[in-house]
C-alpha positions as CSV (number, residue, x, y, z in Angstrom):
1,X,75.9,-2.7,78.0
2,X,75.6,-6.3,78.1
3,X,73.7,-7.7,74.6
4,X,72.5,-11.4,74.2
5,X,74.1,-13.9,72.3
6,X,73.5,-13.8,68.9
7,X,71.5,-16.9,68.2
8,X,69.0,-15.5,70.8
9,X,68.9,-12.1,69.3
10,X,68.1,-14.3,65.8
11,X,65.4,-16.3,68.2
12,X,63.9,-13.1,69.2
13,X,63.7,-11.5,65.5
14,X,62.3,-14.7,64.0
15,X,59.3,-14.8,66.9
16,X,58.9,-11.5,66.0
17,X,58.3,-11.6,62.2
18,X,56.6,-14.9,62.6
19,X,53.8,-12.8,64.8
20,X,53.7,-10.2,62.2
21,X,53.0,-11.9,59.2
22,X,50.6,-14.3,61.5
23,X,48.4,-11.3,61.4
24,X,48.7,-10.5,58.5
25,X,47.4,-13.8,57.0
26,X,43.5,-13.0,56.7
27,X,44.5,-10.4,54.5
28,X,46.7,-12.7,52.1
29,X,44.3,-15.0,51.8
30,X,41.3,-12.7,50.5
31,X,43.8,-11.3,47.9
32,X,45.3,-14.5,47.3
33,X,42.7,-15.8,44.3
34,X,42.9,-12.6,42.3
35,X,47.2,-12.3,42.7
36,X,47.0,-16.3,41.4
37,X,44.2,-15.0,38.5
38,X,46.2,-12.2,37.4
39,X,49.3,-14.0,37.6
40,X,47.7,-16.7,35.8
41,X,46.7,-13.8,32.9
42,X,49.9,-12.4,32.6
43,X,51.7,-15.7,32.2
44,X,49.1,-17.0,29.4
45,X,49.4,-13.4,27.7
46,X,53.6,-13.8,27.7
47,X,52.7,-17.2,26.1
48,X,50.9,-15.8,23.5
49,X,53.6,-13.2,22.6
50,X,56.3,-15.6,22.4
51,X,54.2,-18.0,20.4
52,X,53.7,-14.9,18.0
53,X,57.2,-13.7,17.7
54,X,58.4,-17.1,17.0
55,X,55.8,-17.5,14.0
56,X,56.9,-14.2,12.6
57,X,60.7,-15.3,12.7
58,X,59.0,-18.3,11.0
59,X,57.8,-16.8,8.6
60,X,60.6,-14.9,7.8
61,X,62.9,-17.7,7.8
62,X,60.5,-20.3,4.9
63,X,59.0,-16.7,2.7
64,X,61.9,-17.3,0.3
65,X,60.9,-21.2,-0.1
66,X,57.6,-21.2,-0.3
67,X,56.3,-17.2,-1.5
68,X,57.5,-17.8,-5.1
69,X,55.2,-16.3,-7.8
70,X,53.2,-18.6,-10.1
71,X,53.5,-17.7,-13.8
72,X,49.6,-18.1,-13.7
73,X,47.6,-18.2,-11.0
74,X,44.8,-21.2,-10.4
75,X,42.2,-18.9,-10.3
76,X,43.3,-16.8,-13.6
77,X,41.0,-17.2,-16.5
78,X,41.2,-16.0,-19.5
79,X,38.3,-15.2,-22.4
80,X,40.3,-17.3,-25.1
81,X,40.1,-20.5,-22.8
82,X,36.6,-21.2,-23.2
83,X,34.6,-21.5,-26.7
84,X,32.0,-18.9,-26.6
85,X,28.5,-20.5,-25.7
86,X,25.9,-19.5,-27.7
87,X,22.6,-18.5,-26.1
88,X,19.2,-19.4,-27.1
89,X,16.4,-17.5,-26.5
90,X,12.9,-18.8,-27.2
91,X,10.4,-16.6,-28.5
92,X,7.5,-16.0,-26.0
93,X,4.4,-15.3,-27.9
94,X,2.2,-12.8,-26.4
95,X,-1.1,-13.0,-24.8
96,X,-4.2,-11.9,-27.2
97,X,-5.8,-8.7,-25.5
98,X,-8.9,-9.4,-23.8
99,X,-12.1,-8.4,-25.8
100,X,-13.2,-5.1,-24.1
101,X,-17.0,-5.3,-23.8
102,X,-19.2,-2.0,-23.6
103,X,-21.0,-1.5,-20.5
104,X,-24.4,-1.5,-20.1
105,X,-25.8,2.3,-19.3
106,X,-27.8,2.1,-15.9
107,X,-30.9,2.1,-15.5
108,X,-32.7,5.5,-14.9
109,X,-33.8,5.7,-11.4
110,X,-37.2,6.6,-10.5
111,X,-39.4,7.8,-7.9
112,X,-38.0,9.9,-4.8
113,X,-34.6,9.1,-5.7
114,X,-34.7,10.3,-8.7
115,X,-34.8,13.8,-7.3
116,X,-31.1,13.2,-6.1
117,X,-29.6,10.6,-8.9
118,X,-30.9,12.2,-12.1
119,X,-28.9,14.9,-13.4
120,X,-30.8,17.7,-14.6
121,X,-31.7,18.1,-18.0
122,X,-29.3,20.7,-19.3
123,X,-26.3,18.9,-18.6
124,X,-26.8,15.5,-20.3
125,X,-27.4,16.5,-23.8
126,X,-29.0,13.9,-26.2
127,X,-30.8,12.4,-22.8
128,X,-34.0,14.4,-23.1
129,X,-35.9,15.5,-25.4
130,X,-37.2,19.3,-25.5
131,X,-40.4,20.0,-25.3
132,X,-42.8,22.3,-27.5
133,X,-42.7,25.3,-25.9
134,X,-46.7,26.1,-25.3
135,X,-48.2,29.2,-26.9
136,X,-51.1,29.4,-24.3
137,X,-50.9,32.3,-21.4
138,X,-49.4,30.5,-18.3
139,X,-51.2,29.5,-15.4
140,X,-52.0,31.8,-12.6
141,X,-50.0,29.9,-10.1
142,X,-47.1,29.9,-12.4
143,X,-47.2,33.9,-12.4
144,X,-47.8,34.0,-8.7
145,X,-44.9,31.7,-7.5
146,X,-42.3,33.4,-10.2
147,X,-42.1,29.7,-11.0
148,X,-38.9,30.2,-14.2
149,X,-36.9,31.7,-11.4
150,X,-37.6,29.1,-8.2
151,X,-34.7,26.4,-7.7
152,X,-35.4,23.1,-6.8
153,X,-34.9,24.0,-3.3
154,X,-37.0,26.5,-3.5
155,X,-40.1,24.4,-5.2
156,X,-39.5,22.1,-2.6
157,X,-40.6,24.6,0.0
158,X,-43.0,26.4,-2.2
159,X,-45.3,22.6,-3.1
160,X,-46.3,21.8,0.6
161,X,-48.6,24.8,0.8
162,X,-50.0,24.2,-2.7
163,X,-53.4,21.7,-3.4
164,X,-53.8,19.6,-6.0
165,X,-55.1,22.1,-8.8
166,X,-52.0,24.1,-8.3
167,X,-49.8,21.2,-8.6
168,X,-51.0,19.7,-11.7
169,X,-51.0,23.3,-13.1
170,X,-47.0,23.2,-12.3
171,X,-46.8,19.8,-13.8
172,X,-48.2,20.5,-16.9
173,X,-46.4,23.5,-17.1
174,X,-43.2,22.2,-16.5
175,X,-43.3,19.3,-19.3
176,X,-44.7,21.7,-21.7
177,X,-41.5,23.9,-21.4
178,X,-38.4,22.7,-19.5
179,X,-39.3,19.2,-18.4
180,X,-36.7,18.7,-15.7
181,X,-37.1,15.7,-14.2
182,X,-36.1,16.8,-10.6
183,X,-39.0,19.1,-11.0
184,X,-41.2,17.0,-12.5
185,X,-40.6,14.4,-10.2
186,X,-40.9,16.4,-7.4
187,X,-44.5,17.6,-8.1
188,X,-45.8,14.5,-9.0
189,X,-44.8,12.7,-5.5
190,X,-46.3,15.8,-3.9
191,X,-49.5,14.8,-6.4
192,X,-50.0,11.2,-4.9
193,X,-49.2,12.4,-1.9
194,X,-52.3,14.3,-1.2
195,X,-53.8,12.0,-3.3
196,X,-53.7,9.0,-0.7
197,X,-54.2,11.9,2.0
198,X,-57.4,12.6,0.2
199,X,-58.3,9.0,-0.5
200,X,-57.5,8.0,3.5
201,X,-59.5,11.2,4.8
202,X,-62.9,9.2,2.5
């Protein structure tokens, strides 16, 4: 078998690798930027580490020179160094209390809302005044309305189906003996109430 001289068989090879890595150049140059990044890293990051190592070899070299311990530091201080400053304090004299001034009672209410603001007689002590209980029989509407047992509520419904002789009676029979005022009060708006009634039928 007859071969070709060797220069062409070296001709031949070098046509043949030159196609190869012709094709495979698009490839090279895509991963081109990130091979010369990361090569770029690697270098900057074996900088770094020699730059290191050769400051700890420093380091080791100038510790007996310069690490030699003070007999006292800069930044010691001491209690006997300083004379002891006294400290004045100024006496701060306190505020005279404010003058506490009674207040006024409030005024009793009166008319409707009196019914509803007034408390009832029983439980302010010293407020009102009892009345003389009255020896005389009791009126007949008192008897018929059980009136000593009826609670306000209960008046309340009782007085719209009463006239005006029936209320007075109640009035006068109420101050005579227990005086409430809710009571009281409650009788006499019911009073003037027929009253102008009365007086706007004329």
């Amino acid at each position: 078998m007859n071969r070709p001289p060797y220069p062409a068989r070296v001709m031949a090879g070098l046509l043949v690798t030159t196609v190869e890595e012709t094709r495979k150049l698009p490839t090279r140059v895509i991963t081109l930027p990130m091979s010369a990044v990361s090569s770029a890293l690697q270098a900057g990051m074996r900088l770094q580490q020699n730059i290191a190592e050769l400051a700890i070899k420093g380091d080791e070299v100038l510790s007996p020179i310069f690490d030699k311990p003070e007999e006292q530091p800069a930044w010691a201080h001491f209690d006997d160094d300083d004379e002891p400053i006294e400290t004045v304090v100024e006496s701060v004299p306190e505020p005279e209390p404010a003058p506490v001034v009674a207040a006024e009672p409030a005024e009793p209410a009166t008319g409707r809302f009196a019914l509803y603001s007034a408390p009832p007689a029983d439980l302010t002590p010293g407020t009102t005044e009892a009345a003389p209980a009255s020896s005389g029989p009791a009126p007949q509407i008192v008897v018929d309305l059980d009136y000593d047992a009826l609670t306000l509520a209960q008046l309340r419904a009782k007085v719209r189906t009463l006239d005006a002789d029936s209320l007075q009676g109640l009035a006068d029979y109420e101050r005579a003996h227990k005086n409430r005022s809710p009571f009281v009060t409650m009788i006499d708006n019911r009073i003037a109430s027929q009253q102008k009634k009365a007086d706007a039928d004329q």
